[in-house]
Structure formats: C-alpha cells, structure tokens
N, C-alpha and C positions, 0 to 999 in steps of 0.2 A: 727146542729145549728138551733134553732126556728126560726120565723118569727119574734119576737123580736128584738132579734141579729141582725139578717139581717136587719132592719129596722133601727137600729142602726149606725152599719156599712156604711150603704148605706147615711145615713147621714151625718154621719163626712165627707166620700168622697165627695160628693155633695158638702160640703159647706166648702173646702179646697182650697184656691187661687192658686195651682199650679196644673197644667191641667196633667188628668191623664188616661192612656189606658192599656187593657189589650186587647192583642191579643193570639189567645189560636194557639196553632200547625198548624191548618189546614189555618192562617192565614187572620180567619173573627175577627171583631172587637167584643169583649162580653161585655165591659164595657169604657168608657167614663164617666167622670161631667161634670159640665158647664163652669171649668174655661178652661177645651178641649177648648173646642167649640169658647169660648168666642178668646182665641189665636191664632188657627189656621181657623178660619170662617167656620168650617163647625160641623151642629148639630149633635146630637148621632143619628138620623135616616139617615143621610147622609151616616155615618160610618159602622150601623148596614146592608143597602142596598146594598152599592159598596163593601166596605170594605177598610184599609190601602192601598193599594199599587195601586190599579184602582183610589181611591179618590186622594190622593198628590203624585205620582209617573209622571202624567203627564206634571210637571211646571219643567223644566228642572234649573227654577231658584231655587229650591230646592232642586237640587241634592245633596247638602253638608248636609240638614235636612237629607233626607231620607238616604243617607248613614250611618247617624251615627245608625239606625235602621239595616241596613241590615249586618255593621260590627259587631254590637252584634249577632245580628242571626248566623253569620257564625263564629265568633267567641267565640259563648256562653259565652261573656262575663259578667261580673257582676260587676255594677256599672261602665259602662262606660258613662264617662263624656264631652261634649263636650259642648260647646258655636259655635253659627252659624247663618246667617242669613236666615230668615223667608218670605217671600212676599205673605199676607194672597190673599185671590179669589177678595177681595173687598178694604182692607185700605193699608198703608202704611208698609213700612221694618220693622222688628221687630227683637230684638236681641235677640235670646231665649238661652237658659242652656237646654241642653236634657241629662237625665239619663239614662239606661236604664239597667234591669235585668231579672230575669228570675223566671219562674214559674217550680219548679219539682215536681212531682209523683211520690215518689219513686226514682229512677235512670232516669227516662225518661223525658225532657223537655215538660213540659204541657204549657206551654204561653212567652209572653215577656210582661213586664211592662214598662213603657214608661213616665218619668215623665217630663212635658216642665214646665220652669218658664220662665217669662216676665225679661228679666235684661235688658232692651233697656236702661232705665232709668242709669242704673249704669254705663253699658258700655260708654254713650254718656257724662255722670259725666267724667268717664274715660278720654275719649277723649279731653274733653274740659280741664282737670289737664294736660294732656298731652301737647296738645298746647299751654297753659298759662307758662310750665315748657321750653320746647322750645323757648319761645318770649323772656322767662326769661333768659335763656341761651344765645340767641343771644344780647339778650342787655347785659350781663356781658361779652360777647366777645370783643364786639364792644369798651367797657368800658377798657377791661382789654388790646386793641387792642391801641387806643387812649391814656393810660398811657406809652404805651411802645413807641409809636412816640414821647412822652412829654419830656423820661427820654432820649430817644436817641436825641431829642434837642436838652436837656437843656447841656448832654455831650458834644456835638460838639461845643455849643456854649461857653463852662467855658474850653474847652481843650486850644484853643490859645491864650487865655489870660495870663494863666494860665503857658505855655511855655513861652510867650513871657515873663512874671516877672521872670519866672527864668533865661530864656537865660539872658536879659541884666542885672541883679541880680549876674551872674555868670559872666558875662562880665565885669560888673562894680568890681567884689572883685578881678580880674587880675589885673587889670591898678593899684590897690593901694596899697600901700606900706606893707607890711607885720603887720606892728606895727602903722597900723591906726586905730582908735578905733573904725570906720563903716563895718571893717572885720566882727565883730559879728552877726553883724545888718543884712547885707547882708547874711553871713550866717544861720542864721535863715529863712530869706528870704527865699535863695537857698533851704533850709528843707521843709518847710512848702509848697512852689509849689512844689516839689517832692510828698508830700502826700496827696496835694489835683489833685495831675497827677494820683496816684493809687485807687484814689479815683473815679477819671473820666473813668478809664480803666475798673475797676470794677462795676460801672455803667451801662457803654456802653455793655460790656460782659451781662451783666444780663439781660439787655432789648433785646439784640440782640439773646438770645437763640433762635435755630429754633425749630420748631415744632418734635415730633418724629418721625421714621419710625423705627417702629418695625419691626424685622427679628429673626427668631431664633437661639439666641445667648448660646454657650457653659458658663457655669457658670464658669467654671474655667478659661477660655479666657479674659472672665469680670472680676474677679475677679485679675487674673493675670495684666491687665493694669491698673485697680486702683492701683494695689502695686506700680508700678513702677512711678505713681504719685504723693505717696508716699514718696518714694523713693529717689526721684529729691526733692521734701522738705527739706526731711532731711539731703540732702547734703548742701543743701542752711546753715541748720541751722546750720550745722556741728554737728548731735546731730546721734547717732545711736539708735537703737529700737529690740524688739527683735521679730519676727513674728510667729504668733501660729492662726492654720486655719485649719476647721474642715465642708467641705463641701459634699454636695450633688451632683452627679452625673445627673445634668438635662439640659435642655434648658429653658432658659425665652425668653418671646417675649416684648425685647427691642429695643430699639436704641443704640447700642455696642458703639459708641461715647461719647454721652451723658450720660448715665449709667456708664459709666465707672469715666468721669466727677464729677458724685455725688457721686460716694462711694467714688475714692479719696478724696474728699471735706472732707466724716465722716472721712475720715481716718487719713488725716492732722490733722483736729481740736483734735480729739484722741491723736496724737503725742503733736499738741501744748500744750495740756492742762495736759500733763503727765510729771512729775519733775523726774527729776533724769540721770543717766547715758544713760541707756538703758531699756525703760520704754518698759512693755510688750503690742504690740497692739495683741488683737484679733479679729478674725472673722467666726462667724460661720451661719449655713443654715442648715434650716430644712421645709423639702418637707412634705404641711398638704394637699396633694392630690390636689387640684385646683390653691394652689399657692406656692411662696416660701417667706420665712423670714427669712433674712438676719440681721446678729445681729453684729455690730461693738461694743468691749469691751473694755474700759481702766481701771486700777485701777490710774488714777490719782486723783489731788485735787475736783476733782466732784466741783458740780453747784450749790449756793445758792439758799434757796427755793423761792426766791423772785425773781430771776433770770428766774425764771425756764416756766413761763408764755411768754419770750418775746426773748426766745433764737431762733425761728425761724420767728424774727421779722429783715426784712432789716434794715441793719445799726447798729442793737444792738450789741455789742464786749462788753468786758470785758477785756479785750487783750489792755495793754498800746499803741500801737499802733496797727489797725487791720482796716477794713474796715466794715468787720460785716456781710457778702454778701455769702460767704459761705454758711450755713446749710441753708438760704432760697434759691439758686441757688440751693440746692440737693431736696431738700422738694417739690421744683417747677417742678423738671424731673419728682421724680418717682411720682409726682400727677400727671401729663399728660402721664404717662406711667400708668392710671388706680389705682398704689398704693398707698401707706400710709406711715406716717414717725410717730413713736413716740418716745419718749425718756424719758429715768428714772434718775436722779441721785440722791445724797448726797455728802451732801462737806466731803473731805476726804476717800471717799468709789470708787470713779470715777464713769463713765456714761456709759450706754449702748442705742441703738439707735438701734432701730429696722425698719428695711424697708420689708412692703409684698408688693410683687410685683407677677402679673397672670403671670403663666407658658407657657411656646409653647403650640403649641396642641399637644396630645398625640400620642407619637415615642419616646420619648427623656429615655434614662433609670432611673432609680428609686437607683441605687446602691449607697452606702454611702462609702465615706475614711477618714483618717484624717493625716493629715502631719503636721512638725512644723518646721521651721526654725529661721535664724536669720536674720536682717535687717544690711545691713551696716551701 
C-alpha cells in the first residue's frame, strides 16, 4: 500500500464520528482518531504511552466498559456488542455502544478493533419514552380503576330498586284476581325487573373481575372446565352439541379460574349462535414455540359484516335477549393474561375466535393428540 493509500485511509478514519482502536497482540494501542479521544477523554499519545489497560483499567467505574474488551479477548469474539456505561477522567456519564473484533494474520490473532459510539442521547430519548409510557399506563390504570368503582356503584345502587319493583310487582299480581286485566301489566313488570336484575349481576360480575395469578396450568385441565361450563349451558338450554378437540400437550401460565371463565364464555356463545339439533362445537391449539393459540370453531349462522366491528363491545348482543358481557369479559382475561383475542366470521359460514395466550416456562411437553367426543 503507498503513501497515498495510506493517506487515504488515515483520513476517512480520522474524520469518522464513532471512536475507534486498534490494539495489536502484545496489547499496546497502534491506532486511535479523534472521536476516541473526544469519548473517552484521553488523547492518542496518552494511549500510545500507557497503553489500554494501565489507562481505563483503573476507574473501577468502568469495569462493565472494559469487560466488554476483555470478553472479546478471551473469547475471540466477533462483533460483540454491548451498550454500557462510560465515566470520562473529566465530564459527565456517557452511554456508549462498544463493538468489538478482531484482527487475523493468517490463522493467528494480530489485534482487536474496538469501535465506541455516543448513544447517550438515544438511550436517555429511550428513557424518557419509557417514563412518559409508564405515567401513561398508570393514568389508564387509575382511569380503568375509577370505571370499575363507577360500574360497581351504579350496580349496587339500580340492584334494590330494581328487587324492590319486582318484589311488590310480584306481590301485587298474588292479591289479584286471576281475570283482572293488571295481571299483564304486572307481569311485564315482573319480566322486565327480572332482566334489568341479569343485567345488574352481569355488570357487577364484569367490574368485579380480580386481577390474575398465573400458575402453570395443564391445557387439557383448562380446557376440561370450560367444557363443563359448557356443558351446564347447554343443559339450561336443553339443547345438545357435539364436541371435537384437537390439543397440544403444554402448560400456559394463567389464572385456571379465570381462563377457564373465558374460553367457556367463547364456548357458550359458539353453542348459542349454532342452530340446529346438535351443532358441532370445536376447539383446537397449536404450540408456535413461545405461545399457544387456541381456536374455538362453529359452523353456525356466522356474524354480519357490520356486526363485526362491535362484537366485543360491552353490551352489544344480537341475541333477543342477552346482556352482551360475555366475549368482552373473555377478551378482558386473556388481555390481562398478556394475550390476544381476534375473530373471523361470515353470515352462514360460522365464526372462529382465536385466543394466543404465553406459555409456562419451558418443562411442560411439546407432544400433540386429538380426541372427539359428544356433548350431552
């Protein structure tokens, strides 16, 4: 290489904003530019004189710098990366990006390259999104905290009104005569507090969710008490179902309560929204390695497209009578269980509803089965 070249070269480095060393074998410093110097406060003849390890080895506030140096060394790594804090001999903390790699000769290590940049700026960017994300958080806690003492009020205060017109509503259509023509009256009455009672129970229920605790739950255990959730529906409705289930052999880290709570929920609405004798519900899981996705299936009347923005909006039904509280009571779990809910349908085709929800930590097996049964 001429003196050109070299002249060249030595330039571009020179006037490159991110500081850069080359230490050869014997562990003296051969090369330095100025945005080194300028980073870590000391010049290229401070460097050239002491050397690396005599110059920033003794600021024990640096130990994390110079480590990430001495773990490439001893682990001739390449391209190791690290972010760390800096405390120059004169200014203030600095967040530096240190690179570092290696110089060969052939087969034999001739140096290590050392590239620091400045990301103080971006880190403390960082920070401060961080903070403003957190203030943010706790004000929609507080927000989301303060609705849910509002909704368990307003419940407690419309429950004994609410009893009280049907008690004496239901009191008053005894005392009267069979063939008085305020039987109806009353009886509407008596209906209408009946539904604005389920209305208050399901309310109170939704505000009063507790928070989750996760533990590592067998998927078929979960799986198994949403059925039976189920189950108790479909006896209510007198309606039978036929059951087909195609699971993964894993652990989720839920709330076995609560989770169990919400897949019944899909599973109900599944049944309610499937016509016929014995409407096929399905459910199936599929393990994509960090989480699972659990998919409830029906072929019923599926969900108009206009519907289909506002189905997991509290209160929305479609359901002649219904409350509407379900699939936002499930949608509520598994988002505070970290997961997701979406759902697809068409009218006439039925709906599928997919929930991913993070796994246990890794113990739990990986093995797949599939079974099918029938629902009574």
């Amino acid at each position: 290489m001429d003196n050109r070249q070299n002249l060249i070269i030595g330039n571009i480095l020179a006037s490159l904003p991110v500081g850069i060393a080359v230490i050869d074998s014997t562990g003296s410093v051969v090369f330095t530019n100025p945005a080194l110097s300028l980073l870590l406060g000391y010049t290229d003849a401070d460097f050239r004189r002491q050397g690396w390890g005599p110059l920033l080895f003794h600021n024990a506030r640096n130990d994390d710098f110079n480590q990430v140096v001495v773990d490439a060394i001893q682990q001739e790594s390449v391209n190791l990366t690290r972010e760390v804090f800096y405390d120059p001999p004169e200014e203030g903390r600095k967040r530096l990006a240190i690179t570092t790699s290696f110089l060969r000769d052939g087969g034999e290590v001739a140096g290590v390259v050392v590239l620091v940049e400045d990301v103080s700026e971006a880190y403390e960017a960082h920070l401060r999104e961080k903070e403003f994300m957190q203030e943010q958080h706790r004000v929609e806690l507080k927000r989301v905290e303060s609705m849910r003492k509002l909704a368990l009020s307003v419940a407690h205060q419309i429950r004994n009104p609410v009893m009280s017109i049907g008690g004496f509503a239901a009191l008053a259509q005894r005392r009267l005569s069979v063939d008085d023509r305020l039987q109806s009256y009353l009886a509407t009455i008596i209906d209408e507090a009946r539904r604005l009672e389920e209305v208050v129970k399901a309310v109170h229920e939704y505000a009063a969710l507790p928070l989750p605790s996760p533990v590592p739950t067998s998927l078929t255990e979960l799986v198994r008490a949403a059925r039976r959730i189920l189950e108790a529906r479909a006896a209510e409705l007198k309606r039978a179902f036929v059951w087909r289930e195609s699971l993964a052999s894993v652990e989720l880290a839920v709330d076995p309560a609560l989770m169990a709570e919400a897949l019944g929920a899909l599973l109900v609405n599944a049944l309610e929204f499937s016509p016929g004798e014995r409407p096929e519900i399905r459910l199936e899981a599929r393990n994509t390695g960090a989480r699972l996705e659990l998919t409830v299936i029906d072929r019923g009347r599926g969900i108009a497209a206009a519907d289909l923005p506002y189905v997991f909006d509290p209160f929305f039904t479609t359901k002649a009578r219904g409350v509407g509280l379900g699939l936002p009571k499930a949608r509520r779990i598994v988002e505070e269980h970290h997961g997701a809910v979406s759902l697809s349908s068409a009218p006439g085709a039925g709906t599928t509803v997919t929930v991913s929800l993070p796994l246990a930590p890794p113990g739990a097996s990986d093995a797949t089965g599939a079974t099918a049964g029938t629902g009574a």
